[in-house]
mmCIF file of the N, C-alpha and C atoms, coordinates in Angstrom:
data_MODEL
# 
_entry.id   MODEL 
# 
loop_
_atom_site.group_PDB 
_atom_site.id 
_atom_site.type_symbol 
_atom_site.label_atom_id 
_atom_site.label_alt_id 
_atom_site.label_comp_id 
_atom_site.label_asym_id 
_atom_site.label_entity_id 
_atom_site.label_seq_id 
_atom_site.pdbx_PDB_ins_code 
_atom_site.Cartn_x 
_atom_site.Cartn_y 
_atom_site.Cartn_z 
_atom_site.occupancy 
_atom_site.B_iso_or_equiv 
_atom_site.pdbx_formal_charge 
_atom_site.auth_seq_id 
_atom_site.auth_comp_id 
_atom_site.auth_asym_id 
_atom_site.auth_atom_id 
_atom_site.pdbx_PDB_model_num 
ATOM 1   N N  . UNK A 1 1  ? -6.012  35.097  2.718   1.00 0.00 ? 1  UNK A N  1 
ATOM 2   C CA . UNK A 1 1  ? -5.199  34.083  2.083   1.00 0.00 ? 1  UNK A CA 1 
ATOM 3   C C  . UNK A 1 1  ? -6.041  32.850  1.795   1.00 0.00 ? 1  UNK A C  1 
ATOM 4   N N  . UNK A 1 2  ? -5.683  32.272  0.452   1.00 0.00 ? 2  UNK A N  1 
ATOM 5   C CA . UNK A 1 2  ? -6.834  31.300  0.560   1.00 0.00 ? 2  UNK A CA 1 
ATOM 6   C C  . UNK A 1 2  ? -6.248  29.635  0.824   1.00 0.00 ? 2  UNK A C  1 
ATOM 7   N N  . UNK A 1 3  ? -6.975  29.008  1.309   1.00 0.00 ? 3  UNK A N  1 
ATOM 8   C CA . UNK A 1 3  ? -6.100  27.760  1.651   1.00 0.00 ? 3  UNK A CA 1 
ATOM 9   C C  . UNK A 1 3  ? -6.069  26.827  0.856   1.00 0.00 ? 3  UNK A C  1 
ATOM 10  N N  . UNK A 1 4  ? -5.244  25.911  0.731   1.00 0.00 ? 4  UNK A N  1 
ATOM 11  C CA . UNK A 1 4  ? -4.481  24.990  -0.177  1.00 0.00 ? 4  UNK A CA 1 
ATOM 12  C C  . UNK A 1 4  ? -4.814  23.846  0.835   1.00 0.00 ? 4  UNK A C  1 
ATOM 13  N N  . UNK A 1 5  ? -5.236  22.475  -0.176  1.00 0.00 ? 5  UNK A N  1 
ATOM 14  C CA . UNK A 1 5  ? -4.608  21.293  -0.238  1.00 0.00 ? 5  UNK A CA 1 
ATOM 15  C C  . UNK A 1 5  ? -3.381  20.626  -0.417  1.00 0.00 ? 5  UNK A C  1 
ATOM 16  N N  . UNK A 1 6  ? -3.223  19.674  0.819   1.00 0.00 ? 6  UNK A N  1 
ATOM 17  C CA . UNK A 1 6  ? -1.624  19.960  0.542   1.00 0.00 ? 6  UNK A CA 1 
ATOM 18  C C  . UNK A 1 6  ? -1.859  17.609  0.622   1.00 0.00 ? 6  UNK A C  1 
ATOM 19  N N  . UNK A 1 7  ? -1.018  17.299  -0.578  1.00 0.00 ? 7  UNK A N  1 
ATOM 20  C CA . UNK A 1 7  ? -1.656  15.866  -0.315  1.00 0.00 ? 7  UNK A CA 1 
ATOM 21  C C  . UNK A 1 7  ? -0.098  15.578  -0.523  1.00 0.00 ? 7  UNK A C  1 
ATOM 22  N N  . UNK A 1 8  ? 0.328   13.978  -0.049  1.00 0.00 ? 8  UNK A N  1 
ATOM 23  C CA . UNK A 1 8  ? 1.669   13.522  -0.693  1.00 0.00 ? 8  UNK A CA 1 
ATOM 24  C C  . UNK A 1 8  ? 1.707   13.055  -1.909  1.00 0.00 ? 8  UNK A C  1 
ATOM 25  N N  . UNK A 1 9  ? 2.812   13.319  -2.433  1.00 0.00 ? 9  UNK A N  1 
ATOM 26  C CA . UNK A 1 9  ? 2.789   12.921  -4.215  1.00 0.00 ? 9  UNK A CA 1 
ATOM 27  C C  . UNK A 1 9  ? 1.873   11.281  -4.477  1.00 0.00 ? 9  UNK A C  1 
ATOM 28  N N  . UNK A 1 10 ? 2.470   9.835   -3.710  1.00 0.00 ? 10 UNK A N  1 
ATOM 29  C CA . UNK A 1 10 ? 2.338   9.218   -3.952  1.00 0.00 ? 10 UNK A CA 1 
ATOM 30  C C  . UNK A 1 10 ? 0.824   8.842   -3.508  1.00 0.00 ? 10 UNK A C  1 
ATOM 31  N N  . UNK A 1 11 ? 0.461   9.670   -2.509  1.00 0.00 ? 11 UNK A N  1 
ATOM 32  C CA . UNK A 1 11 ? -1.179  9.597   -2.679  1.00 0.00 ? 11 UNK A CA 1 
ATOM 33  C C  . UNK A 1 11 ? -1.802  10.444  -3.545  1.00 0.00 ? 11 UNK A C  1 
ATOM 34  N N  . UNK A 1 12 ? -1.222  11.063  -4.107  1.00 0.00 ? 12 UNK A N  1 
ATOM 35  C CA . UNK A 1 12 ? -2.614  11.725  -5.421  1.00 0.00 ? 12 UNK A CA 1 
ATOM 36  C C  . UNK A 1 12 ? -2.190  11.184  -6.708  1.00 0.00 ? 12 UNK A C  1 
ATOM 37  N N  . UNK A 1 13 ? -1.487  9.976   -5.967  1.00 0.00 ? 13 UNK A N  1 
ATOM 38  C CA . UNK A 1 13 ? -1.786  9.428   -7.889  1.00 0.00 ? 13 UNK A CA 1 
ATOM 39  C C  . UNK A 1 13 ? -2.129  7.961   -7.508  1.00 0.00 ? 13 UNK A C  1 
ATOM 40  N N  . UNK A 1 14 ? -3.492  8.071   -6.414  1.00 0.00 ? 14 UNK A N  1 
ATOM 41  C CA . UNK A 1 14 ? -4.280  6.864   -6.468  1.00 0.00 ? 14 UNK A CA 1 
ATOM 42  C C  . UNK A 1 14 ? -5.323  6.510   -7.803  1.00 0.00 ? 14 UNK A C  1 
ATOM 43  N N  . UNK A 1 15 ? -5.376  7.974   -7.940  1.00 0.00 ? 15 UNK A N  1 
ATOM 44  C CA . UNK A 1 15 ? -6.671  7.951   -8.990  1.00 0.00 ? 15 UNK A CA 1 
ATOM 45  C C  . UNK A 1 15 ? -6.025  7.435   -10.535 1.00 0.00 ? 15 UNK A C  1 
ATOM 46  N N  . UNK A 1 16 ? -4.888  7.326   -10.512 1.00 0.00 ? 16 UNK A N  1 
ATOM 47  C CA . UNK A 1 16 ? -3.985  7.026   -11.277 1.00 0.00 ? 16 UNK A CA 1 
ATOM 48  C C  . UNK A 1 16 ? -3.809  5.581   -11.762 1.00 0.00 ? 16 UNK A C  1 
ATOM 49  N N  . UNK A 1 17 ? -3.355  4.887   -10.160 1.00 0.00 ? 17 UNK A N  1 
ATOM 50  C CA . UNK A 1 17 ? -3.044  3.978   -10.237 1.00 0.00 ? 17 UNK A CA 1 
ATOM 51  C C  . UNK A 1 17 ? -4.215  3.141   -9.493  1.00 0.00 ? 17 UNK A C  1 
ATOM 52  N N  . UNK A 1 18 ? -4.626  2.086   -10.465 1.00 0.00 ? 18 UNK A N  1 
ATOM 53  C CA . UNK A 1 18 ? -5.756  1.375   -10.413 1.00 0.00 ? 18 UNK A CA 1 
ATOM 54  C C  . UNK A 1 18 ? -5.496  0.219   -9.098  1.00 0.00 ? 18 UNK A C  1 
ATOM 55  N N  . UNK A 1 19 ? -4.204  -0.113  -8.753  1.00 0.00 ? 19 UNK A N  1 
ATOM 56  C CA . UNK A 1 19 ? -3.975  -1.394  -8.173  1.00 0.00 ? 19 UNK A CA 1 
ATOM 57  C C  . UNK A 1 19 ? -3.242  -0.559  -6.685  1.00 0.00 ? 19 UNK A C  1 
ATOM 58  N N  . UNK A 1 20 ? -3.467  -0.594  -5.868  1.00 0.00 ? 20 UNK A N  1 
ATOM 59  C CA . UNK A 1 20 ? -3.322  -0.031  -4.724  1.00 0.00 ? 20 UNK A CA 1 
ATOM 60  C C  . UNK A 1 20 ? -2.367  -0.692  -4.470  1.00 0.00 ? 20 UNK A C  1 
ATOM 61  N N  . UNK A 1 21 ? -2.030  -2.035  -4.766  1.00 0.00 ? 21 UNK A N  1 
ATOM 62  C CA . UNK A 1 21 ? -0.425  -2.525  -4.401  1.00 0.00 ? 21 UNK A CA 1 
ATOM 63  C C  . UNK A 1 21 ? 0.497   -2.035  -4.757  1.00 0.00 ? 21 UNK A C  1 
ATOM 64  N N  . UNK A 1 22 ? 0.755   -1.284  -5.708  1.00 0.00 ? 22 UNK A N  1 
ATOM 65  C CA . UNK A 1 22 ? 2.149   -0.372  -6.255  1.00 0.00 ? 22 UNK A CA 1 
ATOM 66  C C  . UNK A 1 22 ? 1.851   0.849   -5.764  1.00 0.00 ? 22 UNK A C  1 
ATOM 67  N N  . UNK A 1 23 ? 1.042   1.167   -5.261  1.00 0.00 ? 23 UNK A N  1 
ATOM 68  C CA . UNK A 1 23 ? 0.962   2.575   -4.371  1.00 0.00 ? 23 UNK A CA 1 
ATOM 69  C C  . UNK A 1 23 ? 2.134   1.837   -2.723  1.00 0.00 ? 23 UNK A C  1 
ATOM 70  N N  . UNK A 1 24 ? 1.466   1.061   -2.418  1.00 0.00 ? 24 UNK A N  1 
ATOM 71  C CA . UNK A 1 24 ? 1.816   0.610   -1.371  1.00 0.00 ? 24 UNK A CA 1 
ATOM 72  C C  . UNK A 1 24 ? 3.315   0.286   -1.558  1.00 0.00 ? 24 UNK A C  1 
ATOM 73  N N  . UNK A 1 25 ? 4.150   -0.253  -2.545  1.00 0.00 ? 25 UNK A N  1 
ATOM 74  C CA . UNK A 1 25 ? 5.415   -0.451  -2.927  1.00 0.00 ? 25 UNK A CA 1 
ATOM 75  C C  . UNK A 1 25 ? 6.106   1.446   -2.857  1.00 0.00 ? 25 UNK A C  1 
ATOM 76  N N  . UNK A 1 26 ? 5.664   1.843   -3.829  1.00 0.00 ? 26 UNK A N  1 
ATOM 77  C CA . UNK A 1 26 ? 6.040   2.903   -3.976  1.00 0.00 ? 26 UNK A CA 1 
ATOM 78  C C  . UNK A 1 26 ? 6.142   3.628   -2.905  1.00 0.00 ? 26 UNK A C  1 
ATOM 79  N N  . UNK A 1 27 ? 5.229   4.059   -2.339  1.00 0.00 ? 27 UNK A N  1 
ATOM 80  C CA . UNK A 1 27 ? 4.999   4.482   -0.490  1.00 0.00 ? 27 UNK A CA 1 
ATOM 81  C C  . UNK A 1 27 ? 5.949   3.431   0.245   1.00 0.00 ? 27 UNK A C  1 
ATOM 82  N N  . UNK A 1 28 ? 6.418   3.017   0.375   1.00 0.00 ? 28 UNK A N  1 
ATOM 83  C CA . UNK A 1 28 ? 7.280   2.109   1.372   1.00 0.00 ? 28 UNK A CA 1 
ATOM 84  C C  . UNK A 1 28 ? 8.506   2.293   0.791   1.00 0.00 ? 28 UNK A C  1 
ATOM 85  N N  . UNK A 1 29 ? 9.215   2.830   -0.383  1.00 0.00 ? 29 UNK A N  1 
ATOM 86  C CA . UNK A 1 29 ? 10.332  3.093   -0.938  1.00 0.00 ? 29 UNK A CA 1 
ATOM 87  C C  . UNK A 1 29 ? 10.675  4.407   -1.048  1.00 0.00 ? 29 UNK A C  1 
ATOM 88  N N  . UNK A 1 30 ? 10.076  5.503   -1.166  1.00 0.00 ? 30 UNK A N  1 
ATOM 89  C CA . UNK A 1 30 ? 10.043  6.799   -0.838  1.00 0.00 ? 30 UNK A CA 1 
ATOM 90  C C  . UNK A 1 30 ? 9.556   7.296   0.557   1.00 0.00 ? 30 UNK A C  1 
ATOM 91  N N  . UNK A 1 31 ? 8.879   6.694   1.314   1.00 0.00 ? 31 UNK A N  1 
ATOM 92  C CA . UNK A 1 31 ? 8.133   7.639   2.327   1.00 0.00 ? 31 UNK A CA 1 
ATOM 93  C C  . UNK A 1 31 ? 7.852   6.469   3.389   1.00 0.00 ? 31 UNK A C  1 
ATOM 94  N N  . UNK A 1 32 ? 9.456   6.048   3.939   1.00 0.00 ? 32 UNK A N  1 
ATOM 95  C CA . UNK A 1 32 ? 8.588   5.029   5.005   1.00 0.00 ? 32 UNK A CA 1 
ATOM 96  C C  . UNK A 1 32 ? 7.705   5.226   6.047   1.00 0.00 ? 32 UNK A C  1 
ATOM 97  N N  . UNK A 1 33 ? 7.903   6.555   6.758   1.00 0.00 ? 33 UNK A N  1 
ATOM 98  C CA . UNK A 1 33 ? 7.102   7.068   7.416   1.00 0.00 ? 33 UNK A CA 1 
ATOM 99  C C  . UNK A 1 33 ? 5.248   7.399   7.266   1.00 0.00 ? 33 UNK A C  1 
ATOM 100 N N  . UNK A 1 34 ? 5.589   7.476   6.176   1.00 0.00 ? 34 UNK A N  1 
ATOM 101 C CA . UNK A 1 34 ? 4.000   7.613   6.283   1.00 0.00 ? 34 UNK A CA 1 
ATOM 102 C C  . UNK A 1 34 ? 3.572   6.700   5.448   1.00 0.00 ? 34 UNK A C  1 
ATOM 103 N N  . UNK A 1 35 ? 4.189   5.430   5.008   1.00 0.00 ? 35 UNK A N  1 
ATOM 104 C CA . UNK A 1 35 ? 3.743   4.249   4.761   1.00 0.00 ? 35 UNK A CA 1 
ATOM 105 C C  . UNK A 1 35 ? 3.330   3.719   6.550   1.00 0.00 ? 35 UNK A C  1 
ATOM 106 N N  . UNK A 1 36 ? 3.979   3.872   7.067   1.00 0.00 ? 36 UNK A N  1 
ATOM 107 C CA . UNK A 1 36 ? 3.805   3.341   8.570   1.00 0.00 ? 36 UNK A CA 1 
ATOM 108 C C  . UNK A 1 36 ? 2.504   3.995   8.997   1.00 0.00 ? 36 UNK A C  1 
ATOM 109 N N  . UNK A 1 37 ? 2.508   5.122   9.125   1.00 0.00 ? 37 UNK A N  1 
ATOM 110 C CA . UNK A 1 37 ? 1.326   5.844   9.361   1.00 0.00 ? 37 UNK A CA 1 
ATOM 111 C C  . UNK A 1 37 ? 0.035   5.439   8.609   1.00 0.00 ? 37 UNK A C  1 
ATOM 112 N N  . UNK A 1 38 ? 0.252   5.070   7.193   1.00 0.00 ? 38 UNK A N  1 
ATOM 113 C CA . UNK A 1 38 ? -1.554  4.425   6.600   1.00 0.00 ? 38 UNK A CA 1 
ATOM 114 C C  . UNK A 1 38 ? -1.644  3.052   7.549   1.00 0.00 ? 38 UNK A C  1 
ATOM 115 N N  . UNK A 1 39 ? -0.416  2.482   7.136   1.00 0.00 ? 39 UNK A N  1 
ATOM 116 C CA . UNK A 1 39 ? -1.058  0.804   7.577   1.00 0.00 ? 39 UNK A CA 1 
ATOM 117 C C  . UNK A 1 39 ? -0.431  0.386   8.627   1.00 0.00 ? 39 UNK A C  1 
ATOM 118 N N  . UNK A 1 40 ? 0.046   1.567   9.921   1.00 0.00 ? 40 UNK A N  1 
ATOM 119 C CA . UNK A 1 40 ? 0.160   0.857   11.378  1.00 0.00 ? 40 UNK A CA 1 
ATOM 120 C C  . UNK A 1 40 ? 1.091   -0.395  11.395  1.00 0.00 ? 40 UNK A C  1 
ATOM 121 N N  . UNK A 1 41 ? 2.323   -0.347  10.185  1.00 0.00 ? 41 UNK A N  1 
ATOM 122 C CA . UNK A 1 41 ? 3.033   -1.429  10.632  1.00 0.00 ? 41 UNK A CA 1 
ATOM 123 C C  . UNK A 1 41 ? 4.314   -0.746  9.951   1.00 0.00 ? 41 UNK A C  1 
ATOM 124 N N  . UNK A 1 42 ? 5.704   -1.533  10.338  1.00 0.00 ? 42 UNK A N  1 
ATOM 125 C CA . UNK A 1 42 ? 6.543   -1.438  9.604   1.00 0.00 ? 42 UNK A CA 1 
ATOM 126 C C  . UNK A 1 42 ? 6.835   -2.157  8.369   1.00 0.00 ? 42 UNK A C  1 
ATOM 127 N N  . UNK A 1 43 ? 7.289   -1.762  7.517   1.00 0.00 ? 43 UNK A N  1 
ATOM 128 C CA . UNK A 1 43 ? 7.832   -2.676  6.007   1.00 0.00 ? 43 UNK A CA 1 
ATOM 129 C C  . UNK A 1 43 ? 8.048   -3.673  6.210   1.00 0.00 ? 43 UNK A C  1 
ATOM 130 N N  . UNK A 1 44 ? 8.660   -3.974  7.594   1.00 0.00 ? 44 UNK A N  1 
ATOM 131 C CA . UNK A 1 44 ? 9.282   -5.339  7.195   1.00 0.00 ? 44 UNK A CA 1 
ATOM 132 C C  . UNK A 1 44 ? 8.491   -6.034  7.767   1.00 0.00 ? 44 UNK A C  1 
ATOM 133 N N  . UNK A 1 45 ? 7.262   -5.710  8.947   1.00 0.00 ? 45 UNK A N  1 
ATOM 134 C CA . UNK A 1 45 ? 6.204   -6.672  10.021  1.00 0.00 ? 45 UNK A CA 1 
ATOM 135 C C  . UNK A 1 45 ? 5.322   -6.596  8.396   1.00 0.00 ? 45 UNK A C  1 
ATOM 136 N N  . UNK A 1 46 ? 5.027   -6.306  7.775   1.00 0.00 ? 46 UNK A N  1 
ATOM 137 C CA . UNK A 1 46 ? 3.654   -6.454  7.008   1.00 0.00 ? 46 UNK A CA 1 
ATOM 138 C C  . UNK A 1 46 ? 4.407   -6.644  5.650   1.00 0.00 ? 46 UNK A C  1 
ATOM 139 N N  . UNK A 1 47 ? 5.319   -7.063  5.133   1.00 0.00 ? 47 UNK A N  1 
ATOM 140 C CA . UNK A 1 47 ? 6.051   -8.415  4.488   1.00 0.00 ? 47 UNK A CA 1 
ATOM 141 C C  . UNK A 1 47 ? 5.384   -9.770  5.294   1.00 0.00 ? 47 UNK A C  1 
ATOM 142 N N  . UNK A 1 48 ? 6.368   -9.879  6.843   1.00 0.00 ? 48 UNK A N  1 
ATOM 143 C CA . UNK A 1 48 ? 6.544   -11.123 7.202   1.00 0.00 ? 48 UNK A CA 1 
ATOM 144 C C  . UNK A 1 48 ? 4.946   -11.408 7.645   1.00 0.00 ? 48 UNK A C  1 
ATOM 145 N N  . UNK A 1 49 ? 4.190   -10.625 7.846   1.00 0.00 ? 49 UNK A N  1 
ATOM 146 C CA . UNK A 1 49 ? 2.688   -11.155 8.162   1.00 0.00 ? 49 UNK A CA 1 
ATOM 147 C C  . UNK A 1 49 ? 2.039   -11.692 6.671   1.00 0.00 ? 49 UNK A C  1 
ATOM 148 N N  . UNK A 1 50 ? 2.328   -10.828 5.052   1.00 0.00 ? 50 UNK A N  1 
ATOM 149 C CA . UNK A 1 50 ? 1.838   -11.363 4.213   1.00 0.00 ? 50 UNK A CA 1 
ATOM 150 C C  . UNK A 1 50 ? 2.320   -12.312 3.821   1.00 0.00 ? 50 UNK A C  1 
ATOM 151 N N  . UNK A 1 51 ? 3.502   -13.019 3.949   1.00 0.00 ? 51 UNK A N  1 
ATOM 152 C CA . UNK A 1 51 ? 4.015   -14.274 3.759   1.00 0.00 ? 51 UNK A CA 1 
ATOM 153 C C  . UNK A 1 51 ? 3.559   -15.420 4.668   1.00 0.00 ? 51 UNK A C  1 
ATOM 154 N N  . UNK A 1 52 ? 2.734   -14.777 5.620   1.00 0.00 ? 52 UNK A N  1 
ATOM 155 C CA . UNK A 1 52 ? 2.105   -15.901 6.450   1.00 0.00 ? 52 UNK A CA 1 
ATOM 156 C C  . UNK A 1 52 ? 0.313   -16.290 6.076   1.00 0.00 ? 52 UNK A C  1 
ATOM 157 N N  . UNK A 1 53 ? -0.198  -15.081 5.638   1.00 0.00 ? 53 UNK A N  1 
ATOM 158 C CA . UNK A 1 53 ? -1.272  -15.361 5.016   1.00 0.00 ? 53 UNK A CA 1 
ATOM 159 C C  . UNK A 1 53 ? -2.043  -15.553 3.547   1.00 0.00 ? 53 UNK A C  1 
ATOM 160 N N  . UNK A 1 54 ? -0.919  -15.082 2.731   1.00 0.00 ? 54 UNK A N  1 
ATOM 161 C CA . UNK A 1 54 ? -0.915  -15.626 1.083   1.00 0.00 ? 54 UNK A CA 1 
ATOM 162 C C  . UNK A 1 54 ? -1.122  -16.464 0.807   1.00 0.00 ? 54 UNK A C  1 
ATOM 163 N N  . UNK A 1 55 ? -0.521  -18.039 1.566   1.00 0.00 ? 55 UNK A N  1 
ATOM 164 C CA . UNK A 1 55 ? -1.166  -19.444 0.858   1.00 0.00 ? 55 UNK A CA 1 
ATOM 165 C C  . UNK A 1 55 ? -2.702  -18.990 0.996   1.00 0.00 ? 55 UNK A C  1 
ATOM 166 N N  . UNK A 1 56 ? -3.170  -18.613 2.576   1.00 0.00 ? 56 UNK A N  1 
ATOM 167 C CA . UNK A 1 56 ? -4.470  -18.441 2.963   1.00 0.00 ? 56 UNK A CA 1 
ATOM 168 C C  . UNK A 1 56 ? -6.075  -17.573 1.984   1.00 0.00 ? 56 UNK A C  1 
ATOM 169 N N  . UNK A 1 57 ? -5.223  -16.469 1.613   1.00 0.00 ? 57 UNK A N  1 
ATOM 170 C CA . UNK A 1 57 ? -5.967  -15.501 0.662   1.00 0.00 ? 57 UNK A CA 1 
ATOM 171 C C  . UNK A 1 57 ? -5.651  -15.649 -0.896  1.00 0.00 ? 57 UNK A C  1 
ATOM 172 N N  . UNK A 1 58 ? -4.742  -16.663 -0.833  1.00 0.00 ? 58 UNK A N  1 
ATOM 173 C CA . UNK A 1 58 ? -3.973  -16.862 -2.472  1.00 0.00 ? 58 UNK A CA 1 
ATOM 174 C C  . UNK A 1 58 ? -5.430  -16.891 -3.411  1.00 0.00 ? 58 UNK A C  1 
ATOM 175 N N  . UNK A 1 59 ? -5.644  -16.658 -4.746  1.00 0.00 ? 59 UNK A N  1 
ATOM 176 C CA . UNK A 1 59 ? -6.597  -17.299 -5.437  1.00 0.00 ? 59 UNK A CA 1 
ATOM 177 C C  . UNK A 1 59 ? -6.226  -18.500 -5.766  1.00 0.00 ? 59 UNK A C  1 
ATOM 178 N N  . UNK A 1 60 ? -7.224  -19.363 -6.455  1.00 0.00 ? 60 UNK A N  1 
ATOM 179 C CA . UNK A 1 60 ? -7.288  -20.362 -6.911  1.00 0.00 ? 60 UNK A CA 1 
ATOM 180 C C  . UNK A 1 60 ? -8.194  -21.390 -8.030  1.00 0.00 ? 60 UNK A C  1 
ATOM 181 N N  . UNK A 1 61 ? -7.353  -21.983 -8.535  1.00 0.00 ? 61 UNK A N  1 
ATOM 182 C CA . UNK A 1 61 ? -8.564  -22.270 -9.611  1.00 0.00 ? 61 UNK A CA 1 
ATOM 183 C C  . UNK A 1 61 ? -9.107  -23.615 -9.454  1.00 0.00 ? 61 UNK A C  1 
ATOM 184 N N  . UNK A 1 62 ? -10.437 -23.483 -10.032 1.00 0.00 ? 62 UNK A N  1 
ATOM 185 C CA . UNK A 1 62 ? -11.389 -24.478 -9.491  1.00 0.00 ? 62 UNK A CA 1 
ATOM 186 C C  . UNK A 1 62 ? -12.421 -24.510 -11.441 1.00 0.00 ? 62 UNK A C  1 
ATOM 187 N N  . UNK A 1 63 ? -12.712 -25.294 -11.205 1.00 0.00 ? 63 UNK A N  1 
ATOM 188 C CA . UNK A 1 63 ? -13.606 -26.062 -12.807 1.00 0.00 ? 63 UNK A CA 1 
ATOM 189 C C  . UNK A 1 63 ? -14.798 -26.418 -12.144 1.00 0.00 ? 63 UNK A C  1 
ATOM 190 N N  . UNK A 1 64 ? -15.575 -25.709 -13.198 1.00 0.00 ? 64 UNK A N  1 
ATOM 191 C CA . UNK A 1 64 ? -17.119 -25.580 -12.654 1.00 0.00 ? 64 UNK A CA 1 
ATOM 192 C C  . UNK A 1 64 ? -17.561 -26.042 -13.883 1.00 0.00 ? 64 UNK A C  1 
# 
C-alpha cells in the first residue's frame, strides 16, 4: 500500500496565501483545535496578548 500525505485544508493553502494572517483567521474559524495546537494559545489569549503589543510592533512613519 503506498502512503499518503495527509495535510489540513487550511494548511496547504499556505503556498497560496501569501499573508499568514488570514491563514491564522481562517484556522481559528474552522479548526480551533489545531489553531491551538500551531500557536500554543487559545483565540481569545492571543487576541488579548495582540492588543497589548500592537501599539509596540505597530509600524510607523518616519521622513528621512
Amino acid at each position: 500500500r503506498k502512503k499518503r500525505m495527509w495535510v489540513c485544508k487550511w494548511i496547504g493553502r499556505r503556498l497560496t496565501h501569501e499573508a499568514s494572517n488570514n491563514l491564522f483567521k481562517e484556522s481559528a474559524l474552522k479548526d480551533p483545535t489545531a489553531y491551538r495546537k500551531v500557536l500554543r494559545l487559545m483565540c481569545e489569549k492571543f487576541e488579548e496578548f495582540l492588543k497589548k503589543v500592537h501599539p509596540l510592533v505597530q509600524k510607523k512613519d518616519s521622513l528621512m
